[in-house]
Structures are given as structure tokens and as C-alpha cells.
N, CA, C and O atoms as a Tripos MOL2 file, in Angstrom:
@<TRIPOS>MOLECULE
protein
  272   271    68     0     0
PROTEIN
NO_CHARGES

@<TRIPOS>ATOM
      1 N          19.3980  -37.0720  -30.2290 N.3       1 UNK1
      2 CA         18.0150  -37.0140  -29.7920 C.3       1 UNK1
      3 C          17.2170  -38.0940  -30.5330 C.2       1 UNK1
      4 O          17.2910  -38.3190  -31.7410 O.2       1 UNK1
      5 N          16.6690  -38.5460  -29.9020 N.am      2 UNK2
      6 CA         15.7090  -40.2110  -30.4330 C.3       2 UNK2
      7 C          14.5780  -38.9770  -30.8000 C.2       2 UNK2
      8 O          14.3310  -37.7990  -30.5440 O.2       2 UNK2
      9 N          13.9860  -40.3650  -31.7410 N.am      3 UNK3
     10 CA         12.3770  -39.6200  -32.2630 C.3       3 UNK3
     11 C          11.3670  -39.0810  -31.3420 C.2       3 UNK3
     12 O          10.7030  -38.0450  -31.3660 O.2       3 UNK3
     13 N          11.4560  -40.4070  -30.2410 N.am      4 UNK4
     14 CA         10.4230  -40.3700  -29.1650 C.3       4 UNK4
     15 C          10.8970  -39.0100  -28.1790 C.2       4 UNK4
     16 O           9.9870  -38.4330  -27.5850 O.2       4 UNK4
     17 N          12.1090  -38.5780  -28.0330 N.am      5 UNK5
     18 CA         12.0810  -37.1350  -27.6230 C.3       5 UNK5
     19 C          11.9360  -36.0170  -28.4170 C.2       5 UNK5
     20 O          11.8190  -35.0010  -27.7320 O.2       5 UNK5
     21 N          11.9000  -35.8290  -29.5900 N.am      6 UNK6
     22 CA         11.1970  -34.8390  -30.4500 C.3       6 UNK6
     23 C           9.7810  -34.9430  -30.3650 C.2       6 UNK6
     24 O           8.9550  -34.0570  -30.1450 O.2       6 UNK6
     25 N           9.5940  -36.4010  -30.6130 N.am      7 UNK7
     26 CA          7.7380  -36.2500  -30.9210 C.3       7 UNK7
     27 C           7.3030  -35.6980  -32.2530 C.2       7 UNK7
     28 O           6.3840  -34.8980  -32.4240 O.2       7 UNK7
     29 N           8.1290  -36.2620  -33.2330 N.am      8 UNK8
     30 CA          7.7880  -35.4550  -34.6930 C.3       8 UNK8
     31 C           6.3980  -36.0950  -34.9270 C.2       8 UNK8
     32 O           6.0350  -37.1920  -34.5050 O.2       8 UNK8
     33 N           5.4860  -34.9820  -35.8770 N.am      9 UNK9
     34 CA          4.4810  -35.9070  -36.9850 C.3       9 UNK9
     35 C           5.2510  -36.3550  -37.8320 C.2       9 UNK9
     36 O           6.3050  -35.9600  -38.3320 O.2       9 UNK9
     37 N           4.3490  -37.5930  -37.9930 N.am     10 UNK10
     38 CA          4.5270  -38.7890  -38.9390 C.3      10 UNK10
     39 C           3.6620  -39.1330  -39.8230 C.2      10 UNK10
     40 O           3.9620  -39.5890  -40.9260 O.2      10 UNK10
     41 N           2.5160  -38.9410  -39.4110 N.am     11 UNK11
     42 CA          1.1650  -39.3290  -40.5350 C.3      11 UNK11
     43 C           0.5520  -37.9580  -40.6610 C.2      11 UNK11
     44 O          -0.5160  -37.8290  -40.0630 O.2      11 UNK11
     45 N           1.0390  -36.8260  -41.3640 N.am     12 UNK12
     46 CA          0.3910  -35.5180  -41.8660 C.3      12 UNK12
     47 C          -1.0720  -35.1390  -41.9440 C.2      12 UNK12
     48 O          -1.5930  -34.1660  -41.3980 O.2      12 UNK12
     49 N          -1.8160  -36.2980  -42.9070 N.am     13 UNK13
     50 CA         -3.1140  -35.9560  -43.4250 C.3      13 UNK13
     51 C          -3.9840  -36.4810  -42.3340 C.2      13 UNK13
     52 O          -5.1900  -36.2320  -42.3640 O.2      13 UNK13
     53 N          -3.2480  -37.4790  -40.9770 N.am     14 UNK14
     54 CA         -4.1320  -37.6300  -39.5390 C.3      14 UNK14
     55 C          -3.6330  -37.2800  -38.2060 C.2      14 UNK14
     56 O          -4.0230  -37.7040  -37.1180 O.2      14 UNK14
     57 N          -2.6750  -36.4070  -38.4790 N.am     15 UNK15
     58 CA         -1.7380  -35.5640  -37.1310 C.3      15 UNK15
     59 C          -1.1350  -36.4510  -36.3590 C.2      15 UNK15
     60 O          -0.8920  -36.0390  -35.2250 O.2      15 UNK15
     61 N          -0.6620  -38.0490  -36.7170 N.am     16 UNK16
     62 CA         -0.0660  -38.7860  -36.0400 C.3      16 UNK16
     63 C           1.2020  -38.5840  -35.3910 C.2      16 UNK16
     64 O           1.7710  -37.7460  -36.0910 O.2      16 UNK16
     65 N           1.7910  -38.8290  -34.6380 N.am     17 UNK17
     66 CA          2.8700  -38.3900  -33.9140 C.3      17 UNK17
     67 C           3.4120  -39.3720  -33.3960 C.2      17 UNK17
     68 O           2.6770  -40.2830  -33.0150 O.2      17 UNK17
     69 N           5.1280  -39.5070  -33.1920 N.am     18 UNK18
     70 CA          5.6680  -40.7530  -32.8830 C.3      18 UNK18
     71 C           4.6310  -41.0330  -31.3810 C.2      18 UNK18
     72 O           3.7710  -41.9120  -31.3170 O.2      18 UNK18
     73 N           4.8010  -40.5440  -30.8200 N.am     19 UNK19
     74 CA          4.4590  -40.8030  -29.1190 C.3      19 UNK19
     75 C           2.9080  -41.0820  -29.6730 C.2      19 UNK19
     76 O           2.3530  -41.8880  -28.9270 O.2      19 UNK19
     77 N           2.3420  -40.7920  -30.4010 N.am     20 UNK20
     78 CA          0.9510  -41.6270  -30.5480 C.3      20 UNK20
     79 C           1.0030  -42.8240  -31.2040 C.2      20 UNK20
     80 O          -0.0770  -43.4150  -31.2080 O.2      20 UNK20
     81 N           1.7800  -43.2970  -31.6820 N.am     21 UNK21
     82 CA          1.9540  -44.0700  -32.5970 C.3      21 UNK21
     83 C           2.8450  -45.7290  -31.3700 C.2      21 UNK21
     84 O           2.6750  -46.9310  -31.5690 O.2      21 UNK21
     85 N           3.5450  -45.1880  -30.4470 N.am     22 UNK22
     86 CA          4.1010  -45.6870  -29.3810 C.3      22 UNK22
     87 C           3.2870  -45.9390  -28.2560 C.2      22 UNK22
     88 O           3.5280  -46.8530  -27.4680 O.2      22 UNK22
     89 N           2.1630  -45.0290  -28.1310 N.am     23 UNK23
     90 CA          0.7430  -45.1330  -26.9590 C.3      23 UNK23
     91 C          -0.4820  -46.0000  -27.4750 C.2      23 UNK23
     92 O          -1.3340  -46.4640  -26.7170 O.2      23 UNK23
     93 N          -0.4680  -46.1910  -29.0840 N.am     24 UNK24
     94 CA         -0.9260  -47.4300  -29.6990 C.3      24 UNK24
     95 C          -0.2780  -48.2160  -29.5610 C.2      24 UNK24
     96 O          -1.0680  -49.1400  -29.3620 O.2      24 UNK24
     97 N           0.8290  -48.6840  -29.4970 N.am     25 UNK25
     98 CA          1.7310  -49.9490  -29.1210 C.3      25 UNK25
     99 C           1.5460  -50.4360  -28.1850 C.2      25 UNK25
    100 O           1.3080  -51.6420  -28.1250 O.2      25 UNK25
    101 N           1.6070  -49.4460  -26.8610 N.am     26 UNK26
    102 CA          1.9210  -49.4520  -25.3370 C.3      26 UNK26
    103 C           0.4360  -49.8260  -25.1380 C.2      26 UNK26
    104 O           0.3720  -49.7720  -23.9100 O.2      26 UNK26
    105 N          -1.1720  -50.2760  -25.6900 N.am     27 UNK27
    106 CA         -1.7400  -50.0190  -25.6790 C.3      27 UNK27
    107 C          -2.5080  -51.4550  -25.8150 C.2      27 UNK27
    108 O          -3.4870  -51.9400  -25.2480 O.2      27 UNK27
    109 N          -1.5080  -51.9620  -26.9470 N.am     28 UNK28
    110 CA         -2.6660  -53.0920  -27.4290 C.3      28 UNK28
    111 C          -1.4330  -53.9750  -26.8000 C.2      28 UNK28
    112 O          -0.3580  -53.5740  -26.3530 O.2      28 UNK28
    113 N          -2.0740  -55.6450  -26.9400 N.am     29 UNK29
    114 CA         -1.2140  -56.7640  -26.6700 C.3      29 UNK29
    115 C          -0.0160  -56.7520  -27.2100 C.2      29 UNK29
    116 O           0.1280  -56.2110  -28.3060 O.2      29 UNK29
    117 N           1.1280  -57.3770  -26.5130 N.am     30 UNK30
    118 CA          2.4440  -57.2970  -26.8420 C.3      30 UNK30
    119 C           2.6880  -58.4140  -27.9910 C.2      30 UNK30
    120 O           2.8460  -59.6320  -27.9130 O.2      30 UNK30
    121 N           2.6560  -57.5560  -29.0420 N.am     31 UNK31
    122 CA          2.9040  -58.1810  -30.3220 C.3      31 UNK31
    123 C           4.3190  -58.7060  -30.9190 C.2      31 UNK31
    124 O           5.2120  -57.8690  -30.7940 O.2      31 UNK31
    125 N           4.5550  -59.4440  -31.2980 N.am     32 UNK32
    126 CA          5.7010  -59.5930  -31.6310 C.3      32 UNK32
    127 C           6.4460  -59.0030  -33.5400 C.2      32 UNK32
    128 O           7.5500  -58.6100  -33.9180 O.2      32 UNK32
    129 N           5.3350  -59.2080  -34.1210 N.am     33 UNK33
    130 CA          5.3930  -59.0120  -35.6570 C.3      33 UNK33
    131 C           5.1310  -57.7350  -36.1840 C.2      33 UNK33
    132 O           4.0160  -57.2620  -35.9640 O.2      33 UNK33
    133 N           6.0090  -57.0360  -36.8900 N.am     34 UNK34
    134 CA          5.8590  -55.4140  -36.9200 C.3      34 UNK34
    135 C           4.9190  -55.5270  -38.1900 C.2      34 UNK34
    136 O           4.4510  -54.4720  -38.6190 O.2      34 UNK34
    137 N           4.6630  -56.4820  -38.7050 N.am     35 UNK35
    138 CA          3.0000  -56.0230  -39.7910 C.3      35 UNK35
    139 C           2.6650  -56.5460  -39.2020 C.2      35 UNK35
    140 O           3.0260  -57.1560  -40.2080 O.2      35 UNK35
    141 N           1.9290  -57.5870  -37.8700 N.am     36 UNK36
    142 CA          0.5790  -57.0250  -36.6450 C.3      36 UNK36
    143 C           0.0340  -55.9700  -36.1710 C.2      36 UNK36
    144 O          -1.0630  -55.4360  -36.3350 O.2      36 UNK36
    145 N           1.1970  -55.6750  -35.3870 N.am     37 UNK37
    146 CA          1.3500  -54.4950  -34.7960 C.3      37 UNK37
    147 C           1.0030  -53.2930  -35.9130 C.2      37 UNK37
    148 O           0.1300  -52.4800  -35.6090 O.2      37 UNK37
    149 N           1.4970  -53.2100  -36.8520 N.am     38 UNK38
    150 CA          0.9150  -52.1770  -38.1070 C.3      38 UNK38
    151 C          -0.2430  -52.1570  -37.8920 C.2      38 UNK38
    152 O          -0.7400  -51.2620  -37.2080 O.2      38 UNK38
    153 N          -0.9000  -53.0620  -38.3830 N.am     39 UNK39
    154 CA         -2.2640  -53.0240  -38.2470 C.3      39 UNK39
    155 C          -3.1850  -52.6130  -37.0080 C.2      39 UNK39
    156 O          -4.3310  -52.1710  -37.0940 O.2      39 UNK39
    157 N          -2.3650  -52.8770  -35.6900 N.am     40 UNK40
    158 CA         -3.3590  -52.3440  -34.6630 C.3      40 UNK40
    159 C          -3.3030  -51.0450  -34.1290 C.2      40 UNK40
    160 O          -4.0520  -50.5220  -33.3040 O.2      40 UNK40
    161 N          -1.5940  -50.2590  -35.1340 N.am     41 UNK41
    162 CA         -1.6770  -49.0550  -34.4020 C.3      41 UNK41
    163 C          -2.5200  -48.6100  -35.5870 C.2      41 UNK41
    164 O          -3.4070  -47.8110  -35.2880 O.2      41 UNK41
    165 N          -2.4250  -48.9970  -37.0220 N.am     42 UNK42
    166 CA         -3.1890  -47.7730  -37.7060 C.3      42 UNK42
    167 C          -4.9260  -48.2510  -37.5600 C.2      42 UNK42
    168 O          -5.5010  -47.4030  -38.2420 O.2      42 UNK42
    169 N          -5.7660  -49.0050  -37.1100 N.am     43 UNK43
    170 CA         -7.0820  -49.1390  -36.4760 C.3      43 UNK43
    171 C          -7.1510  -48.4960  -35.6100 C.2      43 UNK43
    172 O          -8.2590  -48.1970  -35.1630 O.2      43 UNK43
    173 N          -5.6220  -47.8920  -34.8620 N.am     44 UNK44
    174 CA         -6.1220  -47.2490  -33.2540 C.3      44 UNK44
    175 C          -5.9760  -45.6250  -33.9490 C.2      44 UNK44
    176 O          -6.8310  -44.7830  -33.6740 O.2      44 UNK44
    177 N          -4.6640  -45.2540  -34.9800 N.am     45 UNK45
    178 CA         -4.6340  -43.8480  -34.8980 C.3      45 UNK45
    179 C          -5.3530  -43.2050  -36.2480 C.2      45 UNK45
    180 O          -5.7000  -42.0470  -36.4800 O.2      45 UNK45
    181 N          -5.4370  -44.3960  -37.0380 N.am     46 UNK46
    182 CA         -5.7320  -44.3240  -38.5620 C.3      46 UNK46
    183 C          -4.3650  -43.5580  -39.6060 C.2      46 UNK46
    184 O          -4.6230  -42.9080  -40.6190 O.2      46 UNK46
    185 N          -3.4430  -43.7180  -39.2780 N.am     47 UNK47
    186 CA         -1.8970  -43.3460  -39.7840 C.3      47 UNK47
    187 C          -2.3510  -44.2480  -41.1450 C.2      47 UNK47
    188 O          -3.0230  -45.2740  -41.2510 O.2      47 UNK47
    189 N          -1.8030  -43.5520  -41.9420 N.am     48 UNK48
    190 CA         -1.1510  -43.9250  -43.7600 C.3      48 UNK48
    191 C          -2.4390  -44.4830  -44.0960 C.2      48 UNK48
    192 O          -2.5070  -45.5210  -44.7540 O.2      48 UNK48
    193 N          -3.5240  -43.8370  -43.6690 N.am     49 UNK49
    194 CA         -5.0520  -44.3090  -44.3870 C.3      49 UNK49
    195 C          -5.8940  -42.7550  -45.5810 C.2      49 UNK49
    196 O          -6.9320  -42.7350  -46.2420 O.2      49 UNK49
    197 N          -4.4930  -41.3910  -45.2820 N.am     50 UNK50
    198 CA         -5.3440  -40.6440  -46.3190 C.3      50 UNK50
    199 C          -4.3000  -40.8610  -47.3550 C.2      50 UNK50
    200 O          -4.5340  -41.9410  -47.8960 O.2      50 UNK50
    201 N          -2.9840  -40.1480  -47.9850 N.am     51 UNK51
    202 CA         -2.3310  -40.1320  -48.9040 C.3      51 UNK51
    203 C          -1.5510  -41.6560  -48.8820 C.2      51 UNK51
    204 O          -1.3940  -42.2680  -49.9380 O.2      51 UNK51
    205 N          -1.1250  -42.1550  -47.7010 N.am     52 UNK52
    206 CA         -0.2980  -43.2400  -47.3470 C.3      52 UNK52
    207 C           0.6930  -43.3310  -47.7840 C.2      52 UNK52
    208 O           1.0430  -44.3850  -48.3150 O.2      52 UNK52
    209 N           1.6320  -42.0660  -47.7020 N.am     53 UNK53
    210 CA          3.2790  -41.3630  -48.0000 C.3      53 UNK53
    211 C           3.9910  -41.7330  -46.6640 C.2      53 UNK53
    212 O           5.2210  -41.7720  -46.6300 O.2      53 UNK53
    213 N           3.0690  -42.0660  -45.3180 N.am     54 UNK54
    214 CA          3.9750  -41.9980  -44.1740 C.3      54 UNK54
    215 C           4.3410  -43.4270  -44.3470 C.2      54 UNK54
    216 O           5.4420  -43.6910  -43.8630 O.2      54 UNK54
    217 N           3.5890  -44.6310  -45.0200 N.am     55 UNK55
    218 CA          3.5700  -45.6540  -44.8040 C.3      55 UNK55
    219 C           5.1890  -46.0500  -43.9610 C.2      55 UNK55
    220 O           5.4850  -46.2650  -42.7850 O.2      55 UNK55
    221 N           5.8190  -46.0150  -45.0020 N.am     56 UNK56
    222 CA          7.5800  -46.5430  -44.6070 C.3      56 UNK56
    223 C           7.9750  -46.1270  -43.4460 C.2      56 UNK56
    224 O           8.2990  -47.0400  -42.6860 O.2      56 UNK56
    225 N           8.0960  -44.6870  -42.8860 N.am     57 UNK57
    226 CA          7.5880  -43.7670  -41.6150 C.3      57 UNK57
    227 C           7.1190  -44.7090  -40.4180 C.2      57 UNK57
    228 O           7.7730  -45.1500  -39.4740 O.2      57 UNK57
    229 N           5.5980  -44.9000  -40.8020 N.am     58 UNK58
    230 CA          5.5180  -45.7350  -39.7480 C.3      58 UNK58
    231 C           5.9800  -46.9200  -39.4350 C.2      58 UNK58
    232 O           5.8210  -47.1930  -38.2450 O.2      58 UNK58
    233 N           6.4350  -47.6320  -39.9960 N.am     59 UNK59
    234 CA          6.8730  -48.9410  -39.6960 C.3      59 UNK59
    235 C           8.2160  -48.8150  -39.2660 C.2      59 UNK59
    236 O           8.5450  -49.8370  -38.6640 O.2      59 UNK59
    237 N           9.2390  -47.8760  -39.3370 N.am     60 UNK60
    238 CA         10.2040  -47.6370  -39.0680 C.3      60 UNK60
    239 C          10.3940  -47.6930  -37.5430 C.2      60 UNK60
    240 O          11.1440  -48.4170  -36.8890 O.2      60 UNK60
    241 N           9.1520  -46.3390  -36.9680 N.am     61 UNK61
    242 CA          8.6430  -45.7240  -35.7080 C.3      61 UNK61
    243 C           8.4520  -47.7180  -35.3620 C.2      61 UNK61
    244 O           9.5200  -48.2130  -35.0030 O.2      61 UNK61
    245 N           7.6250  -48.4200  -35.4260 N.am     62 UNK62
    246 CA          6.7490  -49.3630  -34.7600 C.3      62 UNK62
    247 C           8.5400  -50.2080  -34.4450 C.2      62 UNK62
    248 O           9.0530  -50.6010  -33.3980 O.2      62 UNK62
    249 N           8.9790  -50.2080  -35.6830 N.am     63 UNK63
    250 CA         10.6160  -51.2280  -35.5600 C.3      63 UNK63
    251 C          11.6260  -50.3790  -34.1080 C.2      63 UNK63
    252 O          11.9930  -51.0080  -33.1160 O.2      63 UNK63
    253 N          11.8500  -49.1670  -34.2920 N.am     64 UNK64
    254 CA         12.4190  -48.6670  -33.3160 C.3      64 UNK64
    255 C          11.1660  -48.8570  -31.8370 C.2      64 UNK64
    256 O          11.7310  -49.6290  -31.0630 O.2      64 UNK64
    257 N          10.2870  -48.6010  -31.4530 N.am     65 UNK65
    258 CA          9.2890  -48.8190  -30.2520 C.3      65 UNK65
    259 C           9.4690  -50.2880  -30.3200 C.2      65 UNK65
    260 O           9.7630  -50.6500  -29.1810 O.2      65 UNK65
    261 N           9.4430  -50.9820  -30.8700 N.am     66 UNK66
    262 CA          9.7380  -52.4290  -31.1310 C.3      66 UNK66
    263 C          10.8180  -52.7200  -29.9570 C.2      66 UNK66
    264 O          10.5920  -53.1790  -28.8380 O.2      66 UNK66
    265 N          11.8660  -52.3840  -30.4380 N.am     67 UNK67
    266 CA         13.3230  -53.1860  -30.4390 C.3      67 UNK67
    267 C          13.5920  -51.6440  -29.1660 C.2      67 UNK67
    268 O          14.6690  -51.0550  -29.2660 O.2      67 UNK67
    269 N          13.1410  -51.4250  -28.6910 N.am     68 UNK68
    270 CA         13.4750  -50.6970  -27.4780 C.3      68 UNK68
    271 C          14.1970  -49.3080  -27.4220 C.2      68 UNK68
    272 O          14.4330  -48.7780  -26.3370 O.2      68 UNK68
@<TRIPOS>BOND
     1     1     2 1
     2     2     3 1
     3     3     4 2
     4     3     5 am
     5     5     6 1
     6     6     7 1
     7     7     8 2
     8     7     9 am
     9     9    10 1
    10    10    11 1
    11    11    12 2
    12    11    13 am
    13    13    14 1
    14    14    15 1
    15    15    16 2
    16    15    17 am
    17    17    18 1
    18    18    19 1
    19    19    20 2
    20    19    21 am
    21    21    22 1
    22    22    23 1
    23    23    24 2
    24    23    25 am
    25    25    26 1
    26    26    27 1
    27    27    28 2
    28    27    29 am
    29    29    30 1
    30    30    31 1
    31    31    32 2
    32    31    33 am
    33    33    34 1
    34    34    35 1
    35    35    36 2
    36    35    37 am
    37    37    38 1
    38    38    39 1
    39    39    40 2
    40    39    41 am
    41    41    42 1
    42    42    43 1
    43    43    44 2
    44    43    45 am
    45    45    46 1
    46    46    47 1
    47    47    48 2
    48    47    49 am
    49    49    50 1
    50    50    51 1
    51    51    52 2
    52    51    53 am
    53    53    54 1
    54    54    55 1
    55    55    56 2
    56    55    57 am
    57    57    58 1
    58    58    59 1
    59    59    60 2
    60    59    61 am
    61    61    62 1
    62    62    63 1
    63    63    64 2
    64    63    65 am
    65    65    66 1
    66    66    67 1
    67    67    68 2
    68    67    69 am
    69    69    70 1
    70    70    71 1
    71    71    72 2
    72    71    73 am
    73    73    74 1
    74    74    75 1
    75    75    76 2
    76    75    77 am
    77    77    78 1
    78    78    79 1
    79    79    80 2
    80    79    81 am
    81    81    82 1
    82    82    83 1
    83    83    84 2
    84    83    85 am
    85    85    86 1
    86    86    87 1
    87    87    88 2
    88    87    89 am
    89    89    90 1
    90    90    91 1
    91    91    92 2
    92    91    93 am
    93    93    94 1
    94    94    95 1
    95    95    96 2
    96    95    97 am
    97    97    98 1
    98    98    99 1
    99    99   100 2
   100    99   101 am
   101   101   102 1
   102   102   103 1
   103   103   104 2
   104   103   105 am
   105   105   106 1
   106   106   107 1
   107   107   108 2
   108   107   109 am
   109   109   110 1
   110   110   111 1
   111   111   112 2
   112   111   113 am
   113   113   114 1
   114   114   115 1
   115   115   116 2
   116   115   117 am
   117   117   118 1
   118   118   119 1
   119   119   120 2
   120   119   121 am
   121   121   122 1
   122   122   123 1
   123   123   124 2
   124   123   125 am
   125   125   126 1
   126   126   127 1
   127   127   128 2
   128   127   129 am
   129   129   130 1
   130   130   131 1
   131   131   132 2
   132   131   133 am
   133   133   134 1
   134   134   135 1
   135   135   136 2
   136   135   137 am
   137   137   138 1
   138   138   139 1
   139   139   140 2
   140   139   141 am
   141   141   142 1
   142   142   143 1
   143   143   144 2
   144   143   145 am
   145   145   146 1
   146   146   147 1
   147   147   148 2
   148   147   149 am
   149   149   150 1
   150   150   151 1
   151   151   152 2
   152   151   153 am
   153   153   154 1
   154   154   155 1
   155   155   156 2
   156   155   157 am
   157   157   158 1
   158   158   159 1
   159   159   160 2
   160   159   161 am
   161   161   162 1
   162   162   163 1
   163   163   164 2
   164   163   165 am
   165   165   166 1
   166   166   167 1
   167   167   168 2
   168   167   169 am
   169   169   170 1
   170   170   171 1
   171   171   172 2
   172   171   173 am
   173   173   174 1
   174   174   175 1
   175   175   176 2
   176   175   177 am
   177   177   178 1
   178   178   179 1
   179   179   180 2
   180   179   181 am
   181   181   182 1
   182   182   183 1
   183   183   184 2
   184   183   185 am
   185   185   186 1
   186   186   187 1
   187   187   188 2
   188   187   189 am
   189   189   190 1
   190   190   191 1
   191   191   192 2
   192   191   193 am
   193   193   194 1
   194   194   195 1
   195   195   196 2
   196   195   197 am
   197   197   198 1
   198   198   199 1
   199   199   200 2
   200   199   201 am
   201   201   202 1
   202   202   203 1
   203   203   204 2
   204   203   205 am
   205   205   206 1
   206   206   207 1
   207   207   208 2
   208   207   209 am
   209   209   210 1
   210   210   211 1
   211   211   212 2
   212   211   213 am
   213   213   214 1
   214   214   215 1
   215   215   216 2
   216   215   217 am
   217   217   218 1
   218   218   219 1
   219   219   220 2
   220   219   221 am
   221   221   222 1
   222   222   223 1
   223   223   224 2
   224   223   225 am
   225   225   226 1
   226   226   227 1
   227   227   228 2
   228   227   229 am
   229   229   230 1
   230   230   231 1
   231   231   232 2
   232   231   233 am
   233   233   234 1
   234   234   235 1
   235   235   236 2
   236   235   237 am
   237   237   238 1
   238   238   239 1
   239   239   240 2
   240   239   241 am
   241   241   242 1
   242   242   243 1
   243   243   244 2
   244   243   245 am
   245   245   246 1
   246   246   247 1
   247   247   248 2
   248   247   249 am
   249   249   250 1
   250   250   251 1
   251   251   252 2
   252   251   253 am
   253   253   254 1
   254   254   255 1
   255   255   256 2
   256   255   257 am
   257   257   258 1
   258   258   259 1
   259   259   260 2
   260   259   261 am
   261   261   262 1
   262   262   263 1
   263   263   264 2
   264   263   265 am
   265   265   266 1
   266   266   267 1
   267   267   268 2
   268   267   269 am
   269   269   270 1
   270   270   271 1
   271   271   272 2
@<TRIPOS>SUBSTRUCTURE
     1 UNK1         2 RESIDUE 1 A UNK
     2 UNK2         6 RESIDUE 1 A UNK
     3 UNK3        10 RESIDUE 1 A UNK
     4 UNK4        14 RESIDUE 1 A UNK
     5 UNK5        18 RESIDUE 1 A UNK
     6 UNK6        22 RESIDUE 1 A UNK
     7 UNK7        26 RESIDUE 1 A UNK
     8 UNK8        30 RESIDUE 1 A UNK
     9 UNK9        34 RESIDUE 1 A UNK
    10 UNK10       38 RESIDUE 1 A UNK
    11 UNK11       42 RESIDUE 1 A UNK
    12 UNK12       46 RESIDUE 1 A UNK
    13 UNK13       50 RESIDUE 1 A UNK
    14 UNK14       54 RESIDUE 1 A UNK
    15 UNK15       58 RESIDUE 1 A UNK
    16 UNK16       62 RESIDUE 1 A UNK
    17 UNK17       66 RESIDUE 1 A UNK
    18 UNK18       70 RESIDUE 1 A UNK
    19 UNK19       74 RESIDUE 1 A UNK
    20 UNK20       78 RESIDUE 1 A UNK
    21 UNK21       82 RESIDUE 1 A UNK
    22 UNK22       86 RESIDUE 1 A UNK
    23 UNK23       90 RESIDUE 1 A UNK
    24 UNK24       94 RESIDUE 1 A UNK
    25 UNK25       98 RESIDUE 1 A UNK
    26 UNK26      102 RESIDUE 1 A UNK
    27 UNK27      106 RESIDUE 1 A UNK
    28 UNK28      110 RESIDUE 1 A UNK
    29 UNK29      114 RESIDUE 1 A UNK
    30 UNK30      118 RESIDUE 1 A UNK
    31 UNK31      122 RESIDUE 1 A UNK
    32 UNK32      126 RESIDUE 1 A UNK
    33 UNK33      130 RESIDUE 1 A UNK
    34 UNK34      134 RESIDUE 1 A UNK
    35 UNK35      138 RESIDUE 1 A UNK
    36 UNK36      142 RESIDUE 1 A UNK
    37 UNK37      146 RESIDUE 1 A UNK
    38 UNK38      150 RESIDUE 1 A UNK
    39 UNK39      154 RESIDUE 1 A UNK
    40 UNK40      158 RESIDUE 1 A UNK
    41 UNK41      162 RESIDUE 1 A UNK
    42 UNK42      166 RESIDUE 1 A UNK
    43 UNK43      170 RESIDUE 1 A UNK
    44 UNK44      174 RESIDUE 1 A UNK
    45 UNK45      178 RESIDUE 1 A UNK
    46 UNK46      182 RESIDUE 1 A UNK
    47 UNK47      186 RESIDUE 1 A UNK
    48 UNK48      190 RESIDUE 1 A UNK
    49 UNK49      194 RESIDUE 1 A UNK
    50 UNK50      198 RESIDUE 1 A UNK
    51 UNK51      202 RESIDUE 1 A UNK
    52 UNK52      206 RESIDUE 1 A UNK
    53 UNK53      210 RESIDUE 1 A UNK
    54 UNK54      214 RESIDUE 1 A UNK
    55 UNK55      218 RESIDUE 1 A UNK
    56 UNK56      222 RESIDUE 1 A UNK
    57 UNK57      226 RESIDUE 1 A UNK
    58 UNK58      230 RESIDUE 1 A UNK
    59 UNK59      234 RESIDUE 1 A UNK
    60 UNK60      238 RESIDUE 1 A UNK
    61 UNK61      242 RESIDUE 1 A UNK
    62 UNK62      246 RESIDUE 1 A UNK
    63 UNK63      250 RESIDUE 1 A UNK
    64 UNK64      254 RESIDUE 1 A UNK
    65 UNK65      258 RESIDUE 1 A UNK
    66 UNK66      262 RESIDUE 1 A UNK
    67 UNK67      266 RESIDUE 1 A UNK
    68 UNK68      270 RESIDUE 1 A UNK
């Protein structure tokens, strides 16, 4: 089972969720650089902006939505 069919949270302290985190992707311009793209999903969901424990988490999520 892939992430994107669970749908786990990922960013705790802002209820982020892979599939939100993938609907910020699907969302903004097709980026090529996974610290761009960092940056425009966490402006869109605010992920790893309270404790920022998911940080590694998310970038993982953005590398897999990435690379298909």
C-alpha cells in the first residue's frame, strides 16, 4: 500500500496529510526542485511551521509525488 492510499498525517501540529500535501503539488506550477516545491506546499498547507519534526516527512512525501 503506497502512502497516497493510506492518506497518513504527516504534519501533526497542522493536520497535514499526504493527499494534502500532493493537492499542494497538483496545485502550484510544475516544479522541478524538491526544495521549491517545499516551499510552495508548506505556504499552501503550512506543514513543519509548528514543532517542525515532520520536516524530513515531508520532503520524502514531495520526492515520492515527485518521481511518480
Amino acid at each position: 500500500m503506497t502512502h497516497k492510499d493510506a492518506n497518513p498525517e504527516i504534519c501533526h501540529c497542522m493536520k497535514v496529510t499526504y493527499r494534502d500535501v500532493e493537492d499542494a503539488i497538483n496545485s502550484s506550477e510544475k516544479l522541478t526542485d524538491v526544495t521549491e516545491e517545499f516551499k510552495e506546499v508548506q505556504e499552501k498547507t503550512q506543514c513543519t511551521t509548528g514543532c517542525g519534526g515532520c520536516y524530513n516527512d515531508i520532503l520524502v512525501a514531495i520526492s515520492e509525488i515527485m518521481n511518480g
